[in-house]
DSSP file (Angstrom, degrees, kcal/mol; ACC not computed):
  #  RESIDUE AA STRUCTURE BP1 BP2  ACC     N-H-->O    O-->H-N    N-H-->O    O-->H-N    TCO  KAPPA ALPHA  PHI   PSI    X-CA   Y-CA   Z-CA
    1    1 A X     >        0   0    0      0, 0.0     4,-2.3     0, 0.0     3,-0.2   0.000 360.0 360.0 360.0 -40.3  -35.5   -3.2    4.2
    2    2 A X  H  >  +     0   0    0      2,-0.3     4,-0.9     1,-0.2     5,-0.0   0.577 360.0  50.9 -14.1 -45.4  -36.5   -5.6    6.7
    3    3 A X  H >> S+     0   0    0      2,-0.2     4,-3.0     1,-0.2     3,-0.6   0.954 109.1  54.7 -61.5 -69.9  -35.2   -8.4    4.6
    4    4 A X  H 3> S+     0   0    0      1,-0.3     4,-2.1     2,-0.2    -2,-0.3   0.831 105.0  47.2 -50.2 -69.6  -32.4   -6.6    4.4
    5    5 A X  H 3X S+     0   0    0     -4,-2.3     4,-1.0     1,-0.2    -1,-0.3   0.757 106.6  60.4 -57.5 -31.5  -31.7   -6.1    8.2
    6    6 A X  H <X S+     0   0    0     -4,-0.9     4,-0.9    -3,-0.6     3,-0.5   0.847 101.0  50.6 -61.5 -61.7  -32.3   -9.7    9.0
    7    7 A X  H  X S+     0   0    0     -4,-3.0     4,-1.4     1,-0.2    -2,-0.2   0.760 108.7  58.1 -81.2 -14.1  -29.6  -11.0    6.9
    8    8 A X  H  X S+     0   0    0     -4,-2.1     4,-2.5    -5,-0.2    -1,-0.2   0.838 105.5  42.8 -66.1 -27.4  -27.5   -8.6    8.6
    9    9 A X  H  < S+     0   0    0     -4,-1.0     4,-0.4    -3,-0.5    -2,-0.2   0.253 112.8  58.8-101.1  -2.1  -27.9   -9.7   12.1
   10   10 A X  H >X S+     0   0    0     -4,-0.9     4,-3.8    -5,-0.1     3,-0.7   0.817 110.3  39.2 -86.0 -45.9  -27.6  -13.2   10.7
   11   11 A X  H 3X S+     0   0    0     -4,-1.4     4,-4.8     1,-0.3    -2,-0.2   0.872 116.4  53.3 -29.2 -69.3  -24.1  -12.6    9.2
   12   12 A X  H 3X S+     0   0    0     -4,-2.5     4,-1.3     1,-0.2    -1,-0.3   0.726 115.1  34.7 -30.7 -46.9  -23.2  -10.8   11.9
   13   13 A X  H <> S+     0   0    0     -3,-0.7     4,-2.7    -4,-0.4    -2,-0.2   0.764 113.1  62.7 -82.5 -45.2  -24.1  -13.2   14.4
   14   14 A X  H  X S+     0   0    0     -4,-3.8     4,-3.0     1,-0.2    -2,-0.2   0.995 105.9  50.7 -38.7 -86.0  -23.0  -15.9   12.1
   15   15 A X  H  X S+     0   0    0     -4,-4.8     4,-1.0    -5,-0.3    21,-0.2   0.623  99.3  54.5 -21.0 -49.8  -19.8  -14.4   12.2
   16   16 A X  H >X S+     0   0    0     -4,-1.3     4,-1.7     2,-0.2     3,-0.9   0.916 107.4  57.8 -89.5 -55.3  -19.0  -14.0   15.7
   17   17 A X  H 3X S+     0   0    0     -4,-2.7     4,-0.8     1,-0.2    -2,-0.2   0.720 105.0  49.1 -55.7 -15.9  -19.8  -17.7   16.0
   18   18 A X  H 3X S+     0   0    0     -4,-3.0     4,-1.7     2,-0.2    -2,-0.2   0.814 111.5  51.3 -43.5 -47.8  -17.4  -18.5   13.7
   19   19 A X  H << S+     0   0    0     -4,-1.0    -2,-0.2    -3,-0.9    -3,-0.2   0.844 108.1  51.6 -45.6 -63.6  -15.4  -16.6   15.5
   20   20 A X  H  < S+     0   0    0     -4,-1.7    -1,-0.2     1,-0.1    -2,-0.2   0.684 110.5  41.0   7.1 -81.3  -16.1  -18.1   18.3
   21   21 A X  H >< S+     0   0    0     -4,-0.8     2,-3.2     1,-0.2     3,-0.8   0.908 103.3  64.7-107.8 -61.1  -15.6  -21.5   17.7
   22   22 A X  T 3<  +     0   0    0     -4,-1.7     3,-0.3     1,-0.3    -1,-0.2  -0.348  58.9 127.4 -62.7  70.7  -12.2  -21.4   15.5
   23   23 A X  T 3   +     0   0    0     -2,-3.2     2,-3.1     1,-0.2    65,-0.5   0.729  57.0  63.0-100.9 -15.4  -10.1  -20.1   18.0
   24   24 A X  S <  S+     0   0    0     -3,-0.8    -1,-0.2    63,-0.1     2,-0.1   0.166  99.2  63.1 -96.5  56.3   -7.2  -22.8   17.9
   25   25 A X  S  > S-     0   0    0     -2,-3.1     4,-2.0    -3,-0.3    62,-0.2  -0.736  71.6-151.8-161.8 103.4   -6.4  -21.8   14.5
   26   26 A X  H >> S+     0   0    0     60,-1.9     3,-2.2     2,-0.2     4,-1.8   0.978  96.1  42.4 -20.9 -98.6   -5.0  -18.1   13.3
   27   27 A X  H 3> S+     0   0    0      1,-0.2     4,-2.2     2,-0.2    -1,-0.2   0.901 115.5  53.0 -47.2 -39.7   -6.1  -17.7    9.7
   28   28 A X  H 3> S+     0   0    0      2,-0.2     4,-1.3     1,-0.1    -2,-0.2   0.954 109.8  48.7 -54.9 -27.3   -9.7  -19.3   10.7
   29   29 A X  H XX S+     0   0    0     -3,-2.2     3,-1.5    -4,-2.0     4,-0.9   0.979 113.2  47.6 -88.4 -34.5   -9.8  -16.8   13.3
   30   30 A X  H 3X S+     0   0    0     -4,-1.8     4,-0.9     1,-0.3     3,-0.4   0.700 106.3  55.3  -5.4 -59.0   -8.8  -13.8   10.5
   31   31 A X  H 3X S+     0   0    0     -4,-2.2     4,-1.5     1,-0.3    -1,-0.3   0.675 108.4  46.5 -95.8 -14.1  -11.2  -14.8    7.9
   32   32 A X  H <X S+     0   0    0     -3,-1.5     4,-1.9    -4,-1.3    -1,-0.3   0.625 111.2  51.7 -90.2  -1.5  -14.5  -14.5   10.4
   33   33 A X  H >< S+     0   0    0     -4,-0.9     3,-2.9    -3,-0.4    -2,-0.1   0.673 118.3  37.6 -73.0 -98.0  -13.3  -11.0   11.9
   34   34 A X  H 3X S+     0   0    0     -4,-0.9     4,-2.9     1,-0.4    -2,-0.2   0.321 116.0  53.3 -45.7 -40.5  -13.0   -9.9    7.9
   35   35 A X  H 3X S+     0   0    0     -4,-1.5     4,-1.2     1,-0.2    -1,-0.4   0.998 113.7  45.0 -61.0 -61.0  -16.3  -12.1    7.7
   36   36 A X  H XX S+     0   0    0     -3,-2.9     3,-1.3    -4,-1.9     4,-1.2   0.881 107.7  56.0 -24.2 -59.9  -17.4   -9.7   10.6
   37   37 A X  H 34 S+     0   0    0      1,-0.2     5,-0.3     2,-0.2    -1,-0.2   0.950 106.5  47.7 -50.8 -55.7  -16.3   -6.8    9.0
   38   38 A X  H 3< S+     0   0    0     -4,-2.9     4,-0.3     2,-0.2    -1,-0.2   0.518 105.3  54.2 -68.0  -4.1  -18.2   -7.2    6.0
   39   39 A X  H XX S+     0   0    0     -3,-1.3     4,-2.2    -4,-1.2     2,-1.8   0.910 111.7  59.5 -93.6 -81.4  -21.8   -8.1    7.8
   40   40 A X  T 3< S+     0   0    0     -4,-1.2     4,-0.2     1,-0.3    -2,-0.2   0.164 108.7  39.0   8.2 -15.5  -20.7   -4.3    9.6
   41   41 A X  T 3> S+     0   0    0     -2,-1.8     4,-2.3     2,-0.1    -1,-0.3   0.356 110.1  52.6-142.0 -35.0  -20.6   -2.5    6.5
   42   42 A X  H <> S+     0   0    0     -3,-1.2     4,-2.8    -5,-0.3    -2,-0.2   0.955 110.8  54.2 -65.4 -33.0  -23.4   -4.0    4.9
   43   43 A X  H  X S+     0   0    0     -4,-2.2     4,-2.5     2,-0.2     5,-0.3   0.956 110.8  48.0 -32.1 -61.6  -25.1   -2.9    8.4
   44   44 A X  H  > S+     0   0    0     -5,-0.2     4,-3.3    -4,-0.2     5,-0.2   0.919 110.6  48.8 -50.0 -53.4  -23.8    0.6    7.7
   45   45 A X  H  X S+     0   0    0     -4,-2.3     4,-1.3     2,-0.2    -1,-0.2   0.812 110.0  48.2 -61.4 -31.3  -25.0    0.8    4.2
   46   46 A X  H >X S+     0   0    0     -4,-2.8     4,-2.7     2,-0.2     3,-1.6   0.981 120.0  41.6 -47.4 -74.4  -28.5   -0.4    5.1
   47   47 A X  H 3X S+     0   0    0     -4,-2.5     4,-1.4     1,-0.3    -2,-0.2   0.954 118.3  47.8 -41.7 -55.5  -28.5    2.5    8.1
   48   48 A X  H 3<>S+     0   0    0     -4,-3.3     5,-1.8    -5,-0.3    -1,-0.3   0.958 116.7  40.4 -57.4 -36.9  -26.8    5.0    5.8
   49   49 A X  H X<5S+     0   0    0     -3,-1.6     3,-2.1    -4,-1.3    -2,-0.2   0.968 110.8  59.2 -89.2 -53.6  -29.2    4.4    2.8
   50   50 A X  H 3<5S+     0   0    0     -4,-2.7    -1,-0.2     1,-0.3    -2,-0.2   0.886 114.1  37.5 -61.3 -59.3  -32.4    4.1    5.1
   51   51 A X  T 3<5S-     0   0    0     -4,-1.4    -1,-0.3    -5,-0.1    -2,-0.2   0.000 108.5-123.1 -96.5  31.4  -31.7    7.6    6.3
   52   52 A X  T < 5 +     0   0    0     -3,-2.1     2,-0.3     1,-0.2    -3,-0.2   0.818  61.4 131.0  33.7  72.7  -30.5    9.1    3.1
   53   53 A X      < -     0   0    0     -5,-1.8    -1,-0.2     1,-0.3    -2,-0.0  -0.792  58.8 -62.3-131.9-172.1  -27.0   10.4    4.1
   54   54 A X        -     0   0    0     -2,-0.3    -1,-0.3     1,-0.1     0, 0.0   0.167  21.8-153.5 -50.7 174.0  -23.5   10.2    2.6
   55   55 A X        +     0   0    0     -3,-0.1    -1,-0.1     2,-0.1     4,-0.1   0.074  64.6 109.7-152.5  33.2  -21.9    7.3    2.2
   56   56 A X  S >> S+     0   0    0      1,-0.2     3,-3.0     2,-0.2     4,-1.6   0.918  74.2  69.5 -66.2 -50.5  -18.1    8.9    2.4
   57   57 A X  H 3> S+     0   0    0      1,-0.3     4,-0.7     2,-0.2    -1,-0.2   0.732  95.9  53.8 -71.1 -10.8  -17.8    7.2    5.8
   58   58 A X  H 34 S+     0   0    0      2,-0.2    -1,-0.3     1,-0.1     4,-0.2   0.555 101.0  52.4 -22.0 -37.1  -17.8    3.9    3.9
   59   59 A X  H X> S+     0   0    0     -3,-3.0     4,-3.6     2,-0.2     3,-0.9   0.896 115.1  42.8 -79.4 -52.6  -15.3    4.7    1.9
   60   60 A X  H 3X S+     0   0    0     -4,-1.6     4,-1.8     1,-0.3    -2,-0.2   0.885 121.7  45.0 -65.5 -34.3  -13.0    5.8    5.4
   61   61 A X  H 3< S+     0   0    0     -4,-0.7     4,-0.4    -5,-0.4    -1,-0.3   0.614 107.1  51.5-114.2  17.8  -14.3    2.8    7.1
   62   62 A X  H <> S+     0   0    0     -3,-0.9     4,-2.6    -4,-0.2    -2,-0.2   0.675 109.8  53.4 -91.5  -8.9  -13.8    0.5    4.3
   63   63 A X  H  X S+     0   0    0     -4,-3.6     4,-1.5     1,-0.2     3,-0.5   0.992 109.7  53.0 -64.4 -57.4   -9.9    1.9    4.2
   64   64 A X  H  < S+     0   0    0     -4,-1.8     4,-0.4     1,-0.2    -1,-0.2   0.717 105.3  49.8 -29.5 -46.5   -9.8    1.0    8.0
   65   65 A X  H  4 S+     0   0    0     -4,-0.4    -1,-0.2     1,-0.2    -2,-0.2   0.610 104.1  55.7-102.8 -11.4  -10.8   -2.3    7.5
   66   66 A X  H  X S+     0   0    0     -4,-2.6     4,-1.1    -3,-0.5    -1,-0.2   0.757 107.1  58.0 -70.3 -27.6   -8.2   -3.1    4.6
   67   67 A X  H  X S+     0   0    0     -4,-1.5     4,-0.7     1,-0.2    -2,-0.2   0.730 109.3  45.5 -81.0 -20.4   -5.3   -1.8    7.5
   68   68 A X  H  4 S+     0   0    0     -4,-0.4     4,-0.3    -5,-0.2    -1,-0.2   0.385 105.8  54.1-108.4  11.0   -6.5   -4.3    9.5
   69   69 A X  H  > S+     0   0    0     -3,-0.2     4,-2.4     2,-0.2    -2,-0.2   0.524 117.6  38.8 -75.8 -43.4   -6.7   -7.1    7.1
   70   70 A X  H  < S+     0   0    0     -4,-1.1    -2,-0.1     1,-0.3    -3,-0.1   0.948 111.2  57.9 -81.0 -29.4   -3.0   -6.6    6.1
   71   71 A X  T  < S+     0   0    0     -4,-0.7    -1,-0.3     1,-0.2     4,-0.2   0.668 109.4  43.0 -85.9 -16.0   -2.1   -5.9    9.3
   72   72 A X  T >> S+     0   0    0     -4,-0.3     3,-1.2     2,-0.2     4,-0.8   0.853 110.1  58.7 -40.9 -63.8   -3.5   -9.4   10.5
   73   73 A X  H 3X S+     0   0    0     -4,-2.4     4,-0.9     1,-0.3    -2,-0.2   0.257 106.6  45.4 -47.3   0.1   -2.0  -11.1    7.6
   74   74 A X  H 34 S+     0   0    0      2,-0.2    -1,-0.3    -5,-0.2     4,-0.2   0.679 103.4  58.9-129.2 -12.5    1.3  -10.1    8.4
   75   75 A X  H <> S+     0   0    0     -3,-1.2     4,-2.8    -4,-0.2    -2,-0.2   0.831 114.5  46.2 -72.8 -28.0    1.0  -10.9   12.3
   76   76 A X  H  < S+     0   0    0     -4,-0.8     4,-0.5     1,-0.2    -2,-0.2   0.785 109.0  50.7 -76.5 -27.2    0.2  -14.8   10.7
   77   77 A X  T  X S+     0   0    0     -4,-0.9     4,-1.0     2,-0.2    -1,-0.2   0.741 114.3  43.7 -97.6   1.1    3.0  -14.7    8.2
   78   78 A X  H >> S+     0   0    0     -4,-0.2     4,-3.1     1,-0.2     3,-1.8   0.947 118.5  49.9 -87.3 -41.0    5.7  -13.6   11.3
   79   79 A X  H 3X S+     0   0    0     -4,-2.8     6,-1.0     1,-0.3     4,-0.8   0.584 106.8  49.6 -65.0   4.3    3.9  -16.2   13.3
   80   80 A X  H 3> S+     0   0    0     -4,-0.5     4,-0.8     3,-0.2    -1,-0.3   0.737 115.3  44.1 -89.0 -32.4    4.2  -18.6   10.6
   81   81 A X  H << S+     0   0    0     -3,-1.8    -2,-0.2    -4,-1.0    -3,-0.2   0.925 116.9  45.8 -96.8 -50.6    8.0  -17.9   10.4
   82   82 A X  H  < S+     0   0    0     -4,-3.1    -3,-0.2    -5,-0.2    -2,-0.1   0.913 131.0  14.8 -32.6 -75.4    8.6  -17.9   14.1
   83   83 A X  H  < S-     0   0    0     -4,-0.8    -3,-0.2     2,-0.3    -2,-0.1   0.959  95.9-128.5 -88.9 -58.0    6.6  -21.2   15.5
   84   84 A X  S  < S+     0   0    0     -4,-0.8     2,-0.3    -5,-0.5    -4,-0.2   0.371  82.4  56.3  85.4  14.2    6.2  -22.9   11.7
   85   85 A X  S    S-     0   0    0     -6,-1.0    -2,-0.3     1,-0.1    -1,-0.2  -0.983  81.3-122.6-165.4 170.0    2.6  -23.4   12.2
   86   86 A X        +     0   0    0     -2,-0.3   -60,-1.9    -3,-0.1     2,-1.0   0.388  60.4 131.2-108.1   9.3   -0.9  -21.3   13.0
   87   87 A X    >   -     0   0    0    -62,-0.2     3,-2.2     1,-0.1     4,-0.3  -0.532  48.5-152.1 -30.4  79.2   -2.0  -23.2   16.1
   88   88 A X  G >  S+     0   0    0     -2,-1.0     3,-7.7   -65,-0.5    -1,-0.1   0.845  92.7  54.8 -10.9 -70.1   -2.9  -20.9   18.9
   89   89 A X  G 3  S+     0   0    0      1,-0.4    -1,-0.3    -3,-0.1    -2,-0.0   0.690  94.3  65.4 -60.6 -27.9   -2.1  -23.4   21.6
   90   90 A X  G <  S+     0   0    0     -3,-2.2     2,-0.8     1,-0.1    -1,-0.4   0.548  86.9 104.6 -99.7  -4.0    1.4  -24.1   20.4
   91   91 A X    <   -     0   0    0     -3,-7.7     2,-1.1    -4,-0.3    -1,-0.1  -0.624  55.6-157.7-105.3 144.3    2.2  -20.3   21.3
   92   92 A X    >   +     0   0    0     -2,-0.8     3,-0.6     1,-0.1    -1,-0.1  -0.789  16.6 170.2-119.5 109.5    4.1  -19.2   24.4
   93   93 A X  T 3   +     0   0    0     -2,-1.1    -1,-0.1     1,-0.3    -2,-0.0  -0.063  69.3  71.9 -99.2  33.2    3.7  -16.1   25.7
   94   94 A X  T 3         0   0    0      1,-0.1    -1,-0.3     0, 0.0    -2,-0.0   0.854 360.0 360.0-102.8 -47.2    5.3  -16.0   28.8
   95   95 A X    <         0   0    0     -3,-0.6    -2,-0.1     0, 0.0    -1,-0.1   0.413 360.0 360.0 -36.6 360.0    9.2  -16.1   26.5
């Protein structure tokens, strides 16, 4: 389990610098929250399995994290049709 916890707090962590670090790009910054999301739910499963309990709130919080996958994807494809590109910097949000 140990093992197990370790490669979660790298992911995680992993992640967030990814996060981190891709900001001036849209879709990079998308695919390390989802990277996020998924070091998070193997986290859960460890903690849920460790302490033998259900593992329905998986289910609910992997449904959550598909509504915010689409819902991501679909702020990038209006910003794609607005500006024509996914460059942070090119947006202005004072108009």
């Amino acid at each position: 389990m140990e093992i197990l916890m370790g490669i979660f707090v790298f992911m995680y962590l992993l992640g967030l610098l990814s996060f981190c670090l891709n900001r001036k790009h849209m879709l990079l910054m998308l695919l390390s929250l989802e990277f996020v999301v998924v070091s998070l739910f193997l986290g859960l499963y460890i903690y849920l399995s460790v302490y033998s309990w259900e593992f329905y709130f998986l289910m609910i919080y992997l449904t959550v994290s598909v509504c915010e996958g689409a819902l991501g994807l679909s702020i990038l494809v209006l910003l794609m049709r607005t500006y024509g590109n996914d460059y942070m910097e090119s947006f202005n949000l004072l108009w």
